[in-house]
N, C-alpha and C positions, 0 to 999 in steps of 0.2 A: 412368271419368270421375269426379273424385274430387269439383269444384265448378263452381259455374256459368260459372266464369271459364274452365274448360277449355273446356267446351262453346262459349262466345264464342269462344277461339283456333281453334277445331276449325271454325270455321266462317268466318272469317275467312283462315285458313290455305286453302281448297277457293277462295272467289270470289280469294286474292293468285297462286292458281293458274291459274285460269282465266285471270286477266288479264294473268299474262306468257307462256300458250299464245297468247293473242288477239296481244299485243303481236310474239310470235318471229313469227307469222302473216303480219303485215305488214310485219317486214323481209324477207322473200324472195317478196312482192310484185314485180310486173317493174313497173317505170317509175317507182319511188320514188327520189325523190332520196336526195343522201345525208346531206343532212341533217334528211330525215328518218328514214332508217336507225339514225342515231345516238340520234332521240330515242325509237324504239320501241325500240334494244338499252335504253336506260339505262330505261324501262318495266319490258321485260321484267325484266333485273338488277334491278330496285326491289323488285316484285313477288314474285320467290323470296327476296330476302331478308328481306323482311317477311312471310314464308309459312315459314322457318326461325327466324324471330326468337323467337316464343315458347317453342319445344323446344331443347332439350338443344345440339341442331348451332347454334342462333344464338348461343350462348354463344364458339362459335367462331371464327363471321365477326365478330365486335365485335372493335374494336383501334382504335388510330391510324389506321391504314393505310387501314381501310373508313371510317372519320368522316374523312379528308379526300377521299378520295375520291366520297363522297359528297357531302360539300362543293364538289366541285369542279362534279359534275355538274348540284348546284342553281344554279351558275353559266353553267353551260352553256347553260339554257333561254333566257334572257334576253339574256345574252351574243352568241349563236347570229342572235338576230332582230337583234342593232344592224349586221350584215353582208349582210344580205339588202336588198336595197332596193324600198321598197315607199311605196305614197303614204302611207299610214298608220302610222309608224312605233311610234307610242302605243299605239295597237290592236294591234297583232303583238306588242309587249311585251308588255300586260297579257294576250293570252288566253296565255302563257307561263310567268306566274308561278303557276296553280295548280300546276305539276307543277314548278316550282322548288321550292315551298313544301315538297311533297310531300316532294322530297329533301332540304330542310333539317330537315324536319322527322326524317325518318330516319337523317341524322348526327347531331340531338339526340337521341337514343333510343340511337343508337351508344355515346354521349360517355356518356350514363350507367350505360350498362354498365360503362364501364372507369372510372370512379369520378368521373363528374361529380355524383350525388347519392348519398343514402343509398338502397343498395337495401332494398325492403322487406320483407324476412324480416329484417333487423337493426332494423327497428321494432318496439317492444312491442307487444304486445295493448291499452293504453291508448293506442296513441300517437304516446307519447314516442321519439324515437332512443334505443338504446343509446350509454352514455357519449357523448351530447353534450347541450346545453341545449336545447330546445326555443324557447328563446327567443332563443336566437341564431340558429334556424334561420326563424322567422316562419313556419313553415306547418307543419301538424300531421302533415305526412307525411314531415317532412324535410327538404324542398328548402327551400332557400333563396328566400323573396321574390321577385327578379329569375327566380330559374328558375320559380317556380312563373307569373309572367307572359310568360314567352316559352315555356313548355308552354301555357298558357292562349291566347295570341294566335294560335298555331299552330291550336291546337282548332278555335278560333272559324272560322280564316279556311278551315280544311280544310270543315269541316261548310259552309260558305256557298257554296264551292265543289264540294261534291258536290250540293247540292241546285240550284244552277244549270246541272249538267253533266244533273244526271237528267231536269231538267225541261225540257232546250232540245230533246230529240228529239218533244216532246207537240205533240199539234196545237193550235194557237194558239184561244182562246175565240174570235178575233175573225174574222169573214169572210173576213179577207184574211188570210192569216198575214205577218207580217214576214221582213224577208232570214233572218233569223240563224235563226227555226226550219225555214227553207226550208231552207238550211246545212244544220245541224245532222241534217234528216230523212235529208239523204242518206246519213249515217254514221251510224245509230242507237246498232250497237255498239259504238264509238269510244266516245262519247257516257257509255256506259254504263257501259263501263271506267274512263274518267277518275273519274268520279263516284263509284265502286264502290272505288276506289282511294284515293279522297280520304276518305270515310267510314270504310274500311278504318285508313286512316292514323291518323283523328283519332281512333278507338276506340282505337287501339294507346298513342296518346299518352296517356291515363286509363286505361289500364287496366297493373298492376304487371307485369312483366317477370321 
């Protein structure tokens, strides 16, 4: 284990494991729809390759091919609930997009594999990019301004969305608990995955590749 950043992959890599065991789990569940089917394979698939992403083999799966695909499938989350009909259509969307985000966030991570930023072993020990200005890049690691606020917005909305996914399984302060952590108890580790997952993410998104 050479730095500490191993040690975060190494560990990161064990819960992206667990949580596409958990996810394959539930597609061969009997009485699951199939679209829910759909959205524990694209879990699972999320999962292993955010659990190869850091080593050697994730160097592999990066390409076009996996950033639009991956793209696609953060479309899918959303997309998925406008077909279902349900009194609440708002509500079925939104609890939807933290695991779209997930995925978009994972074709970004993709993208800059294959040269959406400057990776960082081509940054100096000051800094600066090799042969480019820094000042045309607006952020001291390279990225570009715009990128460095749509890594940032992702961050933000992954972290807020794991700490709402962890917290909905806890028993409520108040006497009565409310519908959604009544929800939420039946499936703890659902619950815990999503969350586990989202944190996972947002770690992946800060930390160098």
């Amino acid at each position: 284990m050479d730095t500490p950043a191993d040690a975060v992959h190494i560990m990161l890599t064990v819960f992206f494991a667990l949580a596409a065991m958990h996810a394959l789990w539930h597609v061969r569940s009997p009485g699951t729809g199939c679209r829910y089917r759909v959205d524990h394979l694209l879990h699972a698939a999320m999962s292993v390759v955010m659990a190869a992403m850091p080593w050697s083999l994730g160097r592999t799966l990066s390409g076009r091919a996996t950033t639009v695909l991956c793209t696609l499938a953060a479309l899918w989350f959303p997309l998925a609930a406008l077909r279902r009909h349900t009194a609440n259509k708002v509500t079925e969307i939104a609890g939807r997009l933290p695991s779209a985000a997930g995925m978009a966030a994972m074709a970004w991570m993709l993208r800059a594999h294959h040269g959406g930023a400057v990776p960082s072993h081509e940054i100096l020990a000051g800094g600066v990019p090799a042969a480019q200005d820094t000042a045309a890049h607006g952020h001291v690691t390279g990225a570009p301004v715009p990128d460095a606020w749509i890594t940032g917005s992702l961050t933000v909305y992954l972290l807020a969305c794991a700490m709402w996914s962890l917290t909905r399984p806890m028993p409520s302060l108040r006497s009565a608990p409310d519908a959604a952590h009544r929800a939420a108890a039946t499936e703890p580790y659902g619950h815990v995955r999503d969350g586990t997952m989202a944190l996972g993410t947002a770690l992946m998104l800060l930390m160098p590749h």
